[in-house]
C-alpha positions in Angstrom: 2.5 -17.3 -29.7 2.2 -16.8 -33.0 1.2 -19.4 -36.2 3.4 -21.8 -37.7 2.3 -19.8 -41.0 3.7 -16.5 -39.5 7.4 -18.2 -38.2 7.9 -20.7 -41.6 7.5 -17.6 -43.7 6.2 -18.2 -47.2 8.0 -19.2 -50.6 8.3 -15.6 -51.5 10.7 -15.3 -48.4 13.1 -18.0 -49.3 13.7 -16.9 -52.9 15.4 -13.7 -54.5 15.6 -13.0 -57.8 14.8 -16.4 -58.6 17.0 -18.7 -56.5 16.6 -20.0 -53.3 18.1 -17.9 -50.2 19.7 -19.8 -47.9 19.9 -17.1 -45.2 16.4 -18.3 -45.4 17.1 -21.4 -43.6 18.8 -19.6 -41.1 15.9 -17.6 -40.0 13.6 -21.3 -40.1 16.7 -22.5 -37.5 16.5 -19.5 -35.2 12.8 -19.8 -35.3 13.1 -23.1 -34.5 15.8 -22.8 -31.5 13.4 -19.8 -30.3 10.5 -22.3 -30.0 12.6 -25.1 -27.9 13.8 -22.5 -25.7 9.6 -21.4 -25.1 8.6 -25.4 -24.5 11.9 -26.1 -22.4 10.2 -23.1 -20.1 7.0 -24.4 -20.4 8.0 -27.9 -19.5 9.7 -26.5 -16.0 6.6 -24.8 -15.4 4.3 -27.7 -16.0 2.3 -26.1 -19.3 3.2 -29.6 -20.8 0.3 -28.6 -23.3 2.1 -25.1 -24.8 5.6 -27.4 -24.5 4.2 -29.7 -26.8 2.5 -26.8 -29.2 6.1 -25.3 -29.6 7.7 -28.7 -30.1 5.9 -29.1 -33.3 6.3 -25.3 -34.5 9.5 -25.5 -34.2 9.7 -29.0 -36.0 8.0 -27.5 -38.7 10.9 -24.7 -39.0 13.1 -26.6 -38.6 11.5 -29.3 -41.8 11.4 -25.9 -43.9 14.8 -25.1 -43.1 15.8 -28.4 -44.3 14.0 -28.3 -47.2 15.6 -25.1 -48.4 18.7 -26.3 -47.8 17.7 -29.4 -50.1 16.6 -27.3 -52.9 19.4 -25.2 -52.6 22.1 -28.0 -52.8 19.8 -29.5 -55.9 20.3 -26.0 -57.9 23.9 -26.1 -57.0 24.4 -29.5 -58.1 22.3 -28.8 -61.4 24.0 -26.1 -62.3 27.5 -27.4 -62.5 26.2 -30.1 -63.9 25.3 -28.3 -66.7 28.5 -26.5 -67.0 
């Protein structure tokens, strides 16, 4: 398994040239959908422990994901705002 440091990425990761990536978001979801898939197993296999360790890594993708997609939509909205 590896850390919630290594899957969310850093803030280098979500931004090029300057503005926010939004593909980085993606990656955050598919991180996060990876990590459901690992606890769903673990929960049929009765590792209710590792379930719940890859609930909350993939709840923490998925909150960076989101808050991408928040910034994102911010610059968006500030920018033709200052049109």
């Amino acid at each position: 398994m590896s850390t919630v440091h290594e899957q969310s990425g850093s803030s280098t990761q979500a931004r090029a040239g300057g503005q926010l990536d939004p593909s980085e978001a993606t990656r955050l979801l598919e991180v996060a959908a990876h990590d459901i898939a690992v606890a769903s197993t673990c929960i049929g296999l009765g590792d209710l422990d590792e379930a719940h360790t890859n609930v909350l890594t993939a709840r923490v993708a998925a909150d960076a994901a989101e808050e991408i997609l928040r910034l994102v939509l911010r610059q968006q909205s500030e920018g033709t705002a200052g049109a």
